[in-house]
N, C-alpha and C positions, 0 to 999 in steps of 0.2 A: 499944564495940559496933561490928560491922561497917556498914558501909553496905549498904542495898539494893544488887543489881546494876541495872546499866540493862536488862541484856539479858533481864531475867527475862520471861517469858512469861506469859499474860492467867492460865493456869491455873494457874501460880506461885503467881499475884499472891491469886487467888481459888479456893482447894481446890474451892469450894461449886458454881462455878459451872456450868451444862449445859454439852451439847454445842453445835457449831454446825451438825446437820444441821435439814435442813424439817422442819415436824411434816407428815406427808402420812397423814392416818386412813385404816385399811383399812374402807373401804366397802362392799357387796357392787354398789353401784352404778359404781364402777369398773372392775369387771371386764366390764361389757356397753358399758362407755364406751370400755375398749379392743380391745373386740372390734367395734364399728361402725367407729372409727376407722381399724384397723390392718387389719383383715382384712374389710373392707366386703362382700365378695362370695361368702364361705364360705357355702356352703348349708348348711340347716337344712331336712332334708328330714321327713317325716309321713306315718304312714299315718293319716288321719283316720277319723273316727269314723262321720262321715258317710260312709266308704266310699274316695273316691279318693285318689291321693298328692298331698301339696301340697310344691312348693316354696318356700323364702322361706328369709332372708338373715341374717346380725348386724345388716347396716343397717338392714333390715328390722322385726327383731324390738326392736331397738332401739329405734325411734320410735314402736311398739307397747306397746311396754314404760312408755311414757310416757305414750302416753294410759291405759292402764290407772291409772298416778298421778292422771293428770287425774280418771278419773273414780271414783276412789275419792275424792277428794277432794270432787268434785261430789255426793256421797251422802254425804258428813258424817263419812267416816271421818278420824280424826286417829291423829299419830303415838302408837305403844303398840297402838292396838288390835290386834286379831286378828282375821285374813281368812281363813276357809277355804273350803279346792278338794277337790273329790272328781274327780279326773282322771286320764285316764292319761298315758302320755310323749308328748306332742304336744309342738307350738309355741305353740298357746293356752296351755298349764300354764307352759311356760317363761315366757312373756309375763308372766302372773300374779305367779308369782316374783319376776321382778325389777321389776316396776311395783310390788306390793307391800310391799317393804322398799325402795325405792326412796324412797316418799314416807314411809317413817318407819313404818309399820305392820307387822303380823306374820304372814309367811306361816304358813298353818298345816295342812300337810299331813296328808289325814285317811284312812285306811285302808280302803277300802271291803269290803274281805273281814273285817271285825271281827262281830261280831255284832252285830244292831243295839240292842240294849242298851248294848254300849259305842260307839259312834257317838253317841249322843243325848250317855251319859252325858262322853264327850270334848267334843263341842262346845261343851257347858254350861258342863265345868270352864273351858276355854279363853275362855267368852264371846264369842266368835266374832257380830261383828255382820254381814259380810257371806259370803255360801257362795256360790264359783263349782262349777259342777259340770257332765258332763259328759250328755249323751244317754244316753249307758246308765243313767246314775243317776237319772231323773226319776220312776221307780218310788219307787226308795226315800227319795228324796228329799219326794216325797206321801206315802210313809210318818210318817217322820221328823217332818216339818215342824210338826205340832199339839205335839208334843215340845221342843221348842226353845224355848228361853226367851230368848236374846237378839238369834237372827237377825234382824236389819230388812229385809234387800234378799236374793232367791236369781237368782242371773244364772246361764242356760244360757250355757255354751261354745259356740255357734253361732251360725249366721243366722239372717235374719228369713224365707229359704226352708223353713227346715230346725226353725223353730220349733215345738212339738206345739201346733197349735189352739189346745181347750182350757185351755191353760197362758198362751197370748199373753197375754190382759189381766192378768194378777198375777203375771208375771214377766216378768224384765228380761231381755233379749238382748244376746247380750255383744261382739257385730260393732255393733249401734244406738247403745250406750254408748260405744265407742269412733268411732265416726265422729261425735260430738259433741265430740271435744277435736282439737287440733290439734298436739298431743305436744310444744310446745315450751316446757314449763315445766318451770322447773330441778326438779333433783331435789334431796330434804331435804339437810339438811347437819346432820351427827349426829356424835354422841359415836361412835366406833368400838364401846364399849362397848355401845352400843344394843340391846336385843333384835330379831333379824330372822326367825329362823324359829322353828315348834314342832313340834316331832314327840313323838306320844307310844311308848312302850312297846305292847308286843300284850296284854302283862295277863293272861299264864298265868297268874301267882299275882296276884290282888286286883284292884284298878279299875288300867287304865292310868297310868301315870305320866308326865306331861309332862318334855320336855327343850327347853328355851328357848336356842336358839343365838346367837352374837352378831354383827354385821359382823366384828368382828375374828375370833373360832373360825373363821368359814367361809370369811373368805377367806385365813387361814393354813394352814387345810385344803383348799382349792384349790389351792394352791403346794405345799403337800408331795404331794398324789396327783400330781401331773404329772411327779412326780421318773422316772427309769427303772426302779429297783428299785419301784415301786408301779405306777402304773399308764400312765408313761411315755408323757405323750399332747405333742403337739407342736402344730403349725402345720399338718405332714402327716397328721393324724391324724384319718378318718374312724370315729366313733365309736358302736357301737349301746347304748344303756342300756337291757337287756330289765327289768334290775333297774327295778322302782316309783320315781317322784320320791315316791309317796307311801310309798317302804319305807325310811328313813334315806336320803332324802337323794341316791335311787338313789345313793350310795356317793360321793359327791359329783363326780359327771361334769359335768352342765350346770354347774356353776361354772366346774369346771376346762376346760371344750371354750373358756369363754367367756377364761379367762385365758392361754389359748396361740393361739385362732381357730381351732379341729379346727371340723372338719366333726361336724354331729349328725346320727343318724339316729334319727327318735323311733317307735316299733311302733305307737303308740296300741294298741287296745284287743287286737289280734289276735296273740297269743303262741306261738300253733301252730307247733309245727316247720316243718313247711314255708314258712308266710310268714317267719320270720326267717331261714330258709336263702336266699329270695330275697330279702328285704333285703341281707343277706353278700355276696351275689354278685353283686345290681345295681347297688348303691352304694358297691361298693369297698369294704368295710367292713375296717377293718386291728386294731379293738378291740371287743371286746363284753363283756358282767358281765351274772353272771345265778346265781342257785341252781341247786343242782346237778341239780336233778328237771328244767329246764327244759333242759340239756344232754345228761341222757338221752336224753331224747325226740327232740333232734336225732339226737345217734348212730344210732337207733334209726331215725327213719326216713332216713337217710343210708344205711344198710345195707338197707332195707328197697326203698327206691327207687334209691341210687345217686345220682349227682351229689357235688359238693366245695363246698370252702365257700371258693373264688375267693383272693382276696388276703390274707387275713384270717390275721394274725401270731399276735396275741396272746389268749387267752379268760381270763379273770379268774372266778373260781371264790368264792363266799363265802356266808354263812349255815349251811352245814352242811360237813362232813366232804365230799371227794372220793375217791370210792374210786381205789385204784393203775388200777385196768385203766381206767377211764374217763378220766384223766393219758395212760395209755401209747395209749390208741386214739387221742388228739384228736392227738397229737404224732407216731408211728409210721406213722400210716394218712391222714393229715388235712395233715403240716408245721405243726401248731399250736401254739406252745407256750403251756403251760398253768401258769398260778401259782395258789396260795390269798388270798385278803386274807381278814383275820380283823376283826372290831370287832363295835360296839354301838352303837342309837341313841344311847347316853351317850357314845360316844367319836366323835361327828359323821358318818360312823360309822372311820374306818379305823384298825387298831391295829397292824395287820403285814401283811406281803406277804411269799409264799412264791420270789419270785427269787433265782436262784443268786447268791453272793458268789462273788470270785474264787478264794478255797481250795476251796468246797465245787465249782465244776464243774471242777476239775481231777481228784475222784473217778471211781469207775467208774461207769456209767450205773446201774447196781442202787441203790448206795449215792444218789445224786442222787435218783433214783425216792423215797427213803425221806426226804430232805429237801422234795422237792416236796408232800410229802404234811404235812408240816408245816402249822402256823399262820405261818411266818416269822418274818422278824426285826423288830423296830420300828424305825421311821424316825425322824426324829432331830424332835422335837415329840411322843412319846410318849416315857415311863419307864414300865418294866416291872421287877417283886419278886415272888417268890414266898415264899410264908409257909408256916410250920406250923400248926399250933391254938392253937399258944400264943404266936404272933405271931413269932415267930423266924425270920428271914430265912435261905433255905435257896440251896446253893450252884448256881451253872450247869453242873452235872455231865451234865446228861441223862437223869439218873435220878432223883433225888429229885422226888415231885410236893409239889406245894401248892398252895394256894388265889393263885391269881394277882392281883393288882395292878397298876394303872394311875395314872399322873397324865401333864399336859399339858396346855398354854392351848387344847385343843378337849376338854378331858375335863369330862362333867358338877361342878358344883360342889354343884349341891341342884337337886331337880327344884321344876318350874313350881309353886306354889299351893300349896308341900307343907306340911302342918302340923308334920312333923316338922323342915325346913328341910333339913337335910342330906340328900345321896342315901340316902334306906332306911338310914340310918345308918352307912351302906356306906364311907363317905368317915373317914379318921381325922386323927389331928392334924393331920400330916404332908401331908395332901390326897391319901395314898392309896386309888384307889376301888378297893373290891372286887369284882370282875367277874361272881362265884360260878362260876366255873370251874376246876378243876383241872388243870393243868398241870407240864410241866417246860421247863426253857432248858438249851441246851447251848453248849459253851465260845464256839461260832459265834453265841450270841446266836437261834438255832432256837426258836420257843416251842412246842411240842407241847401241845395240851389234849387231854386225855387220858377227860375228862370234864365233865359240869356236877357242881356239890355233890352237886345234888338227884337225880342220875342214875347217880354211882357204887355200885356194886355191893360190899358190906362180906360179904365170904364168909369164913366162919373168922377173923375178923382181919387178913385180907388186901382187898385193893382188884382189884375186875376190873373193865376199861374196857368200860362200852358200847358208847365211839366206836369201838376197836380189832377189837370183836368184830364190829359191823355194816360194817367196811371189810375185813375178811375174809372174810365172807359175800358182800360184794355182785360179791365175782370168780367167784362161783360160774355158771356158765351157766345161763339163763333166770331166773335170778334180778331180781327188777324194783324193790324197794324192803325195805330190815330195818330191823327197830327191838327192843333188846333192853331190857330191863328185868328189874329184880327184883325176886325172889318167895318171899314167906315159905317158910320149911326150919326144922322142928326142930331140925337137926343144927347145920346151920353159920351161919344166922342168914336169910342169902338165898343163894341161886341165881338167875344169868343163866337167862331164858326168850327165846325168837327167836321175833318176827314175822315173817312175811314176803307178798309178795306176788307172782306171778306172770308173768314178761313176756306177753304175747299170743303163745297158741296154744303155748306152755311146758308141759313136761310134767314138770317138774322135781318130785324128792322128796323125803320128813325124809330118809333115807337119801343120798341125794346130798349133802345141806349138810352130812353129819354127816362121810362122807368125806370132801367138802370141808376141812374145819374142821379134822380130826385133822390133816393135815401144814402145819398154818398158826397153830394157836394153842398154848398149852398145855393138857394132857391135863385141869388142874384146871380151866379156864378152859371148856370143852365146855360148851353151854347145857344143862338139865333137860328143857329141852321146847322141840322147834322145831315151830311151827305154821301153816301157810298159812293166809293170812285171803283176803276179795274182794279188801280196799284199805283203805287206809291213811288215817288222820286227818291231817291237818293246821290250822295254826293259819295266822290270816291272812296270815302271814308265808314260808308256805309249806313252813314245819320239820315232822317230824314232829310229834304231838299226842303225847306218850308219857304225860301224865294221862288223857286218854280210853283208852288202852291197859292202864294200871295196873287202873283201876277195872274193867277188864272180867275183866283177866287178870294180877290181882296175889295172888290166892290161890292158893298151891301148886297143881298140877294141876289148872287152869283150863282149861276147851275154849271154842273160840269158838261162841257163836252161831251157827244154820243163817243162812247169807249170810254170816259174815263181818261184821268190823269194817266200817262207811262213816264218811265223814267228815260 
């Protein structure tokens, strides 16, 4: 028998044994610990609630961030529970946030444009023992409140100036609570695994569905949005999040501002084109994210009034479709450039980013224009498959659609309290989630969704895109918002029908869309019925409502109501 070597090495010696690097857990409290440290003096600017701008700092918010620990603590909250805020993008909410999961507990962002049916019925499922909330909410929060089964404490976002009368003696003031701790108590120390935030679903179909994030999901989704191809934020990176903390996570920005030290600039409550145009331009703003109804309105009144939108590189597009012409204005007329990010609250939220790869911007500008308009590509902590009906994995040719798929250590596993355990059963052996979106990938790894399940048009045995039809519509002049849906037909089973709605002082006609349309889609593809409404439904998330649309206007030769569809 040989002899051992002397020189053999510890892993030689021992197959079994670890590595030799630190265990260092990702935390969500690390990222506001290196953002005090490293970049102490980055402003964290506010349009507050109470009206003026405030400034204040990572150092700042940092040590804030602590007493909020402190005094969740001091109210009996323990690690697991669940804390919820009805807020807008402030420096109070961010505060929340990471004082929140900081000491072990569960941020629980709560939607305020839901119905208030499902607010009661969220808060409930969640148990939610303390609610921060903001001054505009103290209506519905008197609403609400007799409803509630497990809130103990409801602490206003503000002073003790600015407190409503009324309200002072039985609720808490959330500048009084924090000037009773003195921030310097350490923060939990937790399993990475730990649950830290919850955001629910909007609950088009059924009661909302909870998604329970973890330290680790969110701060490995912090590190990939920072990347360049996503949403490429730095050090130098003055940041506006028009998108909600309470809409996924506003797409997970305040993480990320806090894991590179960008500069934040938070809207609070005032979303009007014109205050976020002077946000852009007096704060240097170099990045912004936002739905796309909310970059309309800027275009719209940029043209209307005039003025530019200063420094501002990059605009980040997601929740819906962006039509071509709205890409080509912000970039052509503006020096903008303009990408898509795609996701879901089950995917924390980000799944793809529409940035050129190096083959695709060496195309022609046309051809680029039609990749921009893309889902993108997935960043590398997402996998993406597309399936047939019969589970069958279908090729990245660009053309084959299927039902799209997702996994990744930030992609849902089973929602919060679910009885069924798995996501909606949505999740398979394999931890493929199912997104319910129809799509295609092309050999560039491009994801095009082409539709939702529930929203594709089955005409003749053929498939017509919603999304395709309503982004060829919406280059139509004076056109202000479409939503197509289908409608029972004898013949061919459905027919596409257009909605549409009007820009201000627009004199546009069925006739116009219809020419429009013919040299842009196919001749079979032409909707049955295009129809001007007042306005348009939306869900709290700011999508169109296309089930309030079916039910009004899902029988063949459906007229709208005198006024028009409202939301």
């Amino acid at each position: 028998m040989r002899p051992p070597r002397n020189d053999m090495t510890d892993l030689e010696k021992n197959p079994a044994m670890t590595g030799s690097m630190q265990h260092w857990p990702l935390l969500i409290w690390k990222l506001i610990d290196h953002a005090a440290l490293n970049h102490p003096a980055t402003e964290i600017v506010t349009r507050t609630v109470e009206g003026p701008l405030h400034r204040s700092t990572w150092a700042q918010a940092h040590t804030r961030a602590k007493r909020v620990a402190g005094a969740l603590r001091a109210l009996g909250v323990q690690a697991g529970d669940r804390v919820g805020t009805l807020a807008w993008n402030t420096v109070r909410h961010l505060e929340c946030w990471y004082g929140i999961s900081g000491m072990g507990a569960v941020a629980h962002t709560i939607n305020p444009r839901l119905f208030v049916d499902q607010i009661v019925y969220i808060v409930n499922h969640a148990r939610d023992r303390v609610l921060f909330f903001d001054l505009s909410f103290v209506d519905l929060v008197r609403q609400i409140a007799p409803r509630l089964e497990t809130v103990e404490h409801f602490v206003i976002l503000t002073d003790g100036e600015h407190m409503p009368p009324q309200e002072a003696a039985r609720l808490l003031c959330y500048e009084d609570l924090l000037a009773m701790q003195n921030g310097d108590e350490p923060w939990a120390e937790l399993d990475e695994n730990s649950p830290a935030g919850l955001c629910y679903t909007s609950g088009t179909t059924g009661n909302p569905k909870g998604v329970l994030y973890t330290h680790r999901s969110t701060v490995l989704h912090a590190w990939s949005v920072c990347q360049p191809d996503l949403l490429g934020m730095s050090a130098r990176t003055s940041a506006l999040p028009v998108v909600p903390m309470f809409h996924a996570n506003a797409w997970g920005i305040p993480h990320a501002a806090a894991a590179v030290g960008a500069k934040l600039v938070m809207p609070g409550p005032d979303l009007a084109a014109p205050a976020l145009q002077r946000l852009i331009v007096d704060e240097r703003v170099t990045l912004t994210a936002a739905v796309p109804t909310v970059w309309l309105a800027v275009l719209a009144h940029l043209e209307r009034e005039g003025g530019d939108l200063g420094v501002l590189e990059r605009l980040i597009i997601g929740g819906a479709a962006a039509p071509p012409s709205m890409i080509e204005a912000f970039e052509q007329r503006y020096g903008v450039s303009v990408a898509h990010m795609w996701g879901a609250t089950e995917l924390s939220p980000v799944g793809s980013s529409g940035m050129l790869c190096a083959s695709a911007a060496a195309l022609s500008p046309a051809r680029q224009l039609e990749l921009k308009c893309t889902q993108g590509r997935a960043p590398f902590g997402v996998e993406m498959v597309l399936r047939d009906d019969e589970g069958r994995t279908l090729p990245r040719d660009g053309v084959q659609r299927g039902r799209l798929a997702v996994r990744g250590p930030w992609v849902v596993d089973r929602y919060f309290d679910s009885e069924g355990g798995h996501a909606r059963d949505r999740r398979d052996a394999d931890d493929w989630f199912d997104t319910g979106d129809i799509a295609t990938i092309d050999e560039r790894g491009y994801m095009r969704i082409v539709d939702r399940a529930k929203d594709v048009i089955k005409s003749g045995g053929e498939w017509i895109s919603s999304i395709e039809l309503e982004n060829a519509a919406m280059g139509c002049p004076g056109v202000a918002e479409v939503a197509v849906i289908g409608v029972d037909d004898p013949k061919w089973g459905e027919r596409p029908a257009m909605l549409l709605t009007r820009e201000a002082g627009a004199a546009v006609a069925q006739a116009d869309v219809k020419a429009w349309l013919r040299e842009r889609v196919a001749k079979w593809w032409m909707p049955e019925h295009v129809i001007f409404i007042e306005s348009m439904p939306h869900t709290a998330t700011g999508k169109i409502m296309k089930t309030a649309l079916r039910e009004q206007f899902g029988a063949a030769g459906s007229k709208p109501e005198k006024g028009g569809v409202k939301p």
